[in-house]
C-alpha positions in Angstrom: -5.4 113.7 47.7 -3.6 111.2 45.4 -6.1 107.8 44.4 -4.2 104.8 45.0 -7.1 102.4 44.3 -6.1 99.6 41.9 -6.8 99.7 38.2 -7.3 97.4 35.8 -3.7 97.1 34.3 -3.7 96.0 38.9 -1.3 99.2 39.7 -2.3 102.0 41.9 -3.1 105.2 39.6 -0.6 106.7 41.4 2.3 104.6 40.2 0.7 103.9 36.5 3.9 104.3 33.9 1.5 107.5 32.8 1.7 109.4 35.6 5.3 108.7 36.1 5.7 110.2 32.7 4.0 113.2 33.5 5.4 113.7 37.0 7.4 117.0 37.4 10.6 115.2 39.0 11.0 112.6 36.1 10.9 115.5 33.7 13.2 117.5 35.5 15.5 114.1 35.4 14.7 113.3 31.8 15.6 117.2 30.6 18.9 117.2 32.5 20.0 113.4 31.3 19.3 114.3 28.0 21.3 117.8 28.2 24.4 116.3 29.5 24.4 113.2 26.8 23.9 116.4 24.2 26.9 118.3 25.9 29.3 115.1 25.3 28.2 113.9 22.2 28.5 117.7 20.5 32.0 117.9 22.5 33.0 114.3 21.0 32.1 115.1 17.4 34.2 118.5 17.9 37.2 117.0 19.4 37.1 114.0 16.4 36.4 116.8 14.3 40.0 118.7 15.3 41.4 115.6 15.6 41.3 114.8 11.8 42.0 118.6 10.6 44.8 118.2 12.5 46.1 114.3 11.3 45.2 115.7 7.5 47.8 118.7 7.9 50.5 116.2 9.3 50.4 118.1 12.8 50.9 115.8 15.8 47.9 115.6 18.4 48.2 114.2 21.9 49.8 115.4 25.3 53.3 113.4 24.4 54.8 116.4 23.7 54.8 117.3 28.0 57.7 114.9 28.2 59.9 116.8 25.3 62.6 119.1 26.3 61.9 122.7 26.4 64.8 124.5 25.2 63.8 127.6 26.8 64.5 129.6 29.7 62.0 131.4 32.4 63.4 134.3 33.9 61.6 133.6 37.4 61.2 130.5 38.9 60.2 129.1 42.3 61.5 125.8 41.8 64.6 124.8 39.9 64.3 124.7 36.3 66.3 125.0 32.9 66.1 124.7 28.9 66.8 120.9 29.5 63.7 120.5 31.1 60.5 119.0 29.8 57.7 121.9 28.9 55.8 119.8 31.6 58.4 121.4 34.4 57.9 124.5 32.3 53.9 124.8 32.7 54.4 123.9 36.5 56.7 126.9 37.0 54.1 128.5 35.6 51.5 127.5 37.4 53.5 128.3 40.6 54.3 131.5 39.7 50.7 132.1 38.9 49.7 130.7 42.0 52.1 133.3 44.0 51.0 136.2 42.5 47.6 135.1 42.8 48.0 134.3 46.6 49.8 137.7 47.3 47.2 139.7 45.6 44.3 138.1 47.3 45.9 138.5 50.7 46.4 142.7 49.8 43.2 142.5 47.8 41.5 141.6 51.0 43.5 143.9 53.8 43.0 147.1 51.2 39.6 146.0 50.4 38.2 145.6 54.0 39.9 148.6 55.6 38.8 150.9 52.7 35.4 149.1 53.3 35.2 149.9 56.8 36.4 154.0 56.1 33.5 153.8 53.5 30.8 153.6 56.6 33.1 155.5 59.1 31.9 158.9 60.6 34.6 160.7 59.7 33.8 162.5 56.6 37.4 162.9 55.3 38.3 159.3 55.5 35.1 158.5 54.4 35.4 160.3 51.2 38.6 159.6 50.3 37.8 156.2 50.5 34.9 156.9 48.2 37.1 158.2 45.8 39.3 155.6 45.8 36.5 153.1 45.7 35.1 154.9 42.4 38.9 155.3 40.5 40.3 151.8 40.9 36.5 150.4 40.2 36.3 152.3 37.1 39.2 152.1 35.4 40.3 148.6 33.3 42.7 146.5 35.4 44.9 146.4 32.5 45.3 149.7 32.4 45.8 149.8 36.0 48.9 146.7 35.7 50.6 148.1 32.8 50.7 151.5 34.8 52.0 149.9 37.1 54.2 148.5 35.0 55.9 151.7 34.0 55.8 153.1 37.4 58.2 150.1 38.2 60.3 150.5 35.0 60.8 153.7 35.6 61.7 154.0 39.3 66.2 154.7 40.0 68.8 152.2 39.2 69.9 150.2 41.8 73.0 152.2 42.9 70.0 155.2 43.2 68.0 152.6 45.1 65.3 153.5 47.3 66.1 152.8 50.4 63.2 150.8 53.0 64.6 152.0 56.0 67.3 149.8 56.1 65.6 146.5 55.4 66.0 146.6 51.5 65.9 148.6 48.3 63.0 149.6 45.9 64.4 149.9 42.1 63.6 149.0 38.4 65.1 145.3 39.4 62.1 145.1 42.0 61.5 144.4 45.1 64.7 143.7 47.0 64.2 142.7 50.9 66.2 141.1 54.0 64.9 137.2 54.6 66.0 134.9 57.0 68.3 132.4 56.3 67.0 129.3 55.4 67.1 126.8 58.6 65.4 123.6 59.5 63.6 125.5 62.2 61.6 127.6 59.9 59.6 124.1 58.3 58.7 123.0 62.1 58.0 127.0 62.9 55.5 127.0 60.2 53.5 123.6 61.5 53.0 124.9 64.4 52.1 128.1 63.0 49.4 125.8 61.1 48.8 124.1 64.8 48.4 127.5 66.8 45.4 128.6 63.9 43.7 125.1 64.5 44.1 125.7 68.3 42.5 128.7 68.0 39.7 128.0 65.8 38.7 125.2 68.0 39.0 127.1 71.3 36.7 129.7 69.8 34.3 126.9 68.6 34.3 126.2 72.1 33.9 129.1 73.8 30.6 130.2 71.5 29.0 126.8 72.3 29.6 127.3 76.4 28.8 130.9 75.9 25.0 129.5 74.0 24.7 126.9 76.8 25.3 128.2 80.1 25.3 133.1 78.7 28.7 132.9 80.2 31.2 134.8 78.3 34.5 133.3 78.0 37.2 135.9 76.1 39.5 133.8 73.3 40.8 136.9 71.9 44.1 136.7 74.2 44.2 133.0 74.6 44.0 132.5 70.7 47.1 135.1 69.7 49.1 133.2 72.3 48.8 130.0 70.8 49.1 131.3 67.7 52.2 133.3 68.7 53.5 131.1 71.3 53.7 127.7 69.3 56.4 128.9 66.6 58.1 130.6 69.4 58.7 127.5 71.3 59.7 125.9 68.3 62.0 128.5 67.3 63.9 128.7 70.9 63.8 124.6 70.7 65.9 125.0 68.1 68.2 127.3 69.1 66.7 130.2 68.2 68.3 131.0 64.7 68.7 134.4 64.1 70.7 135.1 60.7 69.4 137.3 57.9 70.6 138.1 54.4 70.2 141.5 54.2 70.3 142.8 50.7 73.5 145.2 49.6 74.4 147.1 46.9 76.7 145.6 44.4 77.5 146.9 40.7 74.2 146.7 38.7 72.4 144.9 41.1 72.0 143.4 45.1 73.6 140.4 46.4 71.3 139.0 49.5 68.1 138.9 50.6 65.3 137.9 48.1 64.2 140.4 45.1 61.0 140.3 43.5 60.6 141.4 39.6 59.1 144.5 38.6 56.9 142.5 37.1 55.5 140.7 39.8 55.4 144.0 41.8 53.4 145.2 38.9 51.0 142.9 38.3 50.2 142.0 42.0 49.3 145.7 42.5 46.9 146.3 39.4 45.2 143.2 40.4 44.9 143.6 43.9 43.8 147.2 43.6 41.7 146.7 41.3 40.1 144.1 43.2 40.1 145.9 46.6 37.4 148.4 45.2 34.8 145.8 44.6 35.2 144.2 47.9 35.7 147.5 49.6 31.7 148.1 48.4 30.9 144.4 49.4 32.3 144.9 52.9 30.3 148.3 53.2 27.2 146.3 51.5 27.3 143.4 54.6 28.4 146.2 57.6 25.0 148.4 56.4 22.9 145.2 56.0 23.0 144.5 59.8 19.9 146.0 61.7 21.1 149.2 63.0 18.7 148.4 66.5 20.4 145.2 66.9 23.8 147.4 67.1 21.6 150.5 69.7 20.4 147.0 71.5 23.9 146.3 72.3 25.3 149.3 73.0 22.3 150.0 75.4 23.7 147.0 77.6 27.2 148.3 77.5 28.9 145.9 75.5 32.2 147.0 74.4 32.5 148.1 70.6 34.8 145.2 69.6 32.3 142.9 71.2 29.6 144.4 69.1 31.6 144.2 65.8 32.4 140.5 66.8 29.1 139.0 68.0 26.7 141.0 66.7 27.7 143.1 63.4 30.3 140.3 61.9 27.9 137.6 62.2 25.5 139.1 60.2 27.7 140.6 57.7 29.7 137.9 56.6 26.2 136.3 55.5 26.1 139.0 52.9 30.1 139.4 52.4 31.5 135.9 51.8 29.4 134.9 48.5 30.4 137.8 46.8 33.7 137.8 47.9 34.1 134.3 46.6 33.6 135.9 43.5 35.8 138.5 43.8 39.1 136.2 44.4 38.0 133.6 41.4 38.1 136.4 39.2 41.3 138.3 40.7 42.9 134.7 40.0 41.4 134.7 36.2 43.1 138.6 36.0 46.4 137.5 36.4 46.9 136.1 33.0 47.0 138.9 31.8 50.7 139.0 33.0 51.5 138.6 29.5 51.6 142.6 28.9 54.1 143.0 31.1 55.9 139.9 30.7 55.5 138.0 34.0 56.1 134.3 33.0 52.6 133.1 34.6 50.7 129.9 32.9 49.5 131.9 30.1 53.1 133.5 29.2 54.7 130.3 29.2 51.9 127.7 27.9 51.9 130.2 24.9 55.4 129.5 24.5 55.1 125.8 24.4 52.4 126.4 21.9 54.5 128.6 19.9 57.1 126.2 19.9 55.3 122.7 19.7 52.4 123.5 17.3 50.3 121.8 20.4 47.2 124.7 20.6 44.3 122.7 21.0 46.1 120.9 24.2 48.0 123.4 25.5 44.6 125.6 25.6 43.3 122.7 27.1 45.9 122.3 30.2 45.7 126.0 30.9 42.0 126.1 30.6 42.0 122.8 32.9 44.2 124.2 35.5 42.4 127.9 35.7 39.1 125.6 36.3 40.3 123.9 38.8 41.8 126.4 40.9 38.9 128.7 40.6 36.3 125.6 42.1 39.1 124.5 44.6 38.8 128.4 45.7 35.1 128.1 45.2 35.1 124.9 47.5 37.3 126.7 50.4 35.1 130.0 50.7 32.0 128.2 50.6 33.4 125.5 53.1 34.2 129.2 55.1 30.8 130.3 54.5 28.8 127.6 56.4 31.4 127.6 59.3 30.4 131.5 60.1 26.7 131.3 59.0 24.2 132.0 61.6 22.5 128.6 62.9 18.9 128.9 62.9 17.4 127.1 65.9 
């Protein structure tokens, strides 16, 4: 029981300077205060340090040089860009490209990784061991290794008047990745806000339905509803607009294809030994959450008949995703991290083309410092989004 008589300084004990001192929450203040001011002053005294190596070797410091033209070209782009841009447009096709490659392989990462997941803890002793063995190759072997295989698997595959064909709908060749797209129409922008709309729809709806299934036991089904909406909503917007229909498909011509969209070997490459090499860890974190759920909570529900998609939704998914989602969080930071290793097979990602502009500017220190800058901030943004995720689908205690 804390004394709060007065004293003869007139405080309470309690509140004496002393005891604040000595209290464990000050400390814990104090030590942290005093870490960060360390942190900034060491960082300070490096930076002025650099700073005046640099200024005595008569080599220019400061991010000025973004806004000089780089004189160089990038040999895949997703935005327009040339040599007579500044290396600031140059580092932001950069980024983009590693954004795409990052997206693309987190969205394969994720459909490999859970369905080789689920075959891990399947009954079917084939599946389930050649899933195993896939689990234990693409885990063990370097995911450089695994991109510049890759690599030469893509180099290596037939010219394009040897193309592969994809059943009609494009061409596999050492050029890449050549597929039919739509044509580009105003309708596709509006098709894609409502796609946006539909998902929101049906995340509310199902938000709905779980809180008036917890109120009143009543089940109400959002399965069929939900892919309507989701469905339905570009589909109106598509026949509002006169339901445009043209596509580029890709044909032969000379040394390479005219139509459609191709994508480098590069990309192809380094998408797949990142995303494989990623689908094996969360493959194991998948089977780690299914085989952490009670297996009598799964016999309680089958013993009331409830059908095996509504066990995997309400009563095995719930559960799991507590155990899934933090390491999978993980998992897509570092696939992100992995793609700069593009440079070994000479994808022009942030890291190919910011060291170009440090080759060519002398810039290191700040060049390191945009890259390092941008790779931090994607990874908490991606950080900020699963965890976000994470508390939406965590079980509510009550």
């Amino acid at each position: 029981m804390i004394d709060a008589t007065p004293a003869r300084d007139g405080l309470p004990s309690a509140r004496r300077p002393k005891d604040l001192l000595y209290s464990e929450g000050f400390r814990a203040a104090a030590y942290q205060i005093a870490l960060a001011a360390a942190v900034v002053f060491i960082g300070l005294f490096l930076y002025q340090n650099v700073v005046e190596n640099l200024q005595r070797q008569n080599i220019a410091t400061g991010f000025g040089f973004l806004k000089e033209v780089s004189q160089f070209e990038i040999g895949e782009t997703l935005i327009n860009y040339s040599a007579r841009d500044t290396y600031a447009r140059a580092l932001l096709v950069g980024l983009l490209n590693t954004l795409s490659v990052s997206a693309a392989g987190i969205v394969l990462a994720t459909i490999i990784g859970f369905s080789v997941g689920i075959a891990r803890v399947s009954n079917n002793w084939p599946l389930q061991r050649i899933a195993t063995g896939y689990v234990e190759i693409v885990r063990n072997v370097p995911v450089i290794l695994q991109v510049i295989f890759w690599a030469a698997v893509t180099r290596n595959l037939p010219a394009p008047r040897q193309a592969l064909d994809l059943w009609g709908l494009g061409f596999l060749s050492n050029r890449g990745m050549t597929f039919a797209t739509p044509v580009a129409d105003p309708a596709h922008g509006w098709m894609l806000l409502a796609l946006v709309a539909g998902i929101v729809l049906a995340a509310v709806g199902d938000r709905w339905a779980r809180r008036h299934r917890e109120a009143t036991g009543k089940h109400v089904d959002m399965l069929w509803p939900s892919v309507a909406v989701i469905i339905g909503l570009p589909l109106i917007v598509w026949l509002a607009f006169g339901a445009p229909h043209l596509i580029s498909f890709p044909e032969r011509k000379g040394f390479s294809f005219v139509g459609g969209y191709t994508i480098s070997p590069e990309f192809v490459a380094l998408m797949t030994g990142i995303s494989l090499y990623a689908s094996g860890f969360i493959a194991e974190i998948v089977r780690a959450g299914i085989e952490a759920t009670p297996k009598g909570q799964v016999e309680a529900a089958r013993s009331i008949a409830l059908r095996p998609r509504f066990i995997m939704r309400y009563v095995v998914l719930p559960q799991a995703l507590r155990v899934i989602v933090p390491p999978l969080t993980s998992q897509y930071v570092s696939l992100i991290k992995n793609s700069s290793i593009a440079v070994v097979v000479g994808y022009p990602d942030l890291v190919n083309i910011g060291n170009t502009v440090m080759n060519q500017t002398g810039q290191a220190v700040e060049a390191i410092a945009v890259m390092m800058t941008v790779y931090l901030i994607i990874s908490v943004v991606t950080s900020l989004l699963m965890n976000t995720y994470n508390r939406l689908v965590a079980i509510k205690e009550r």
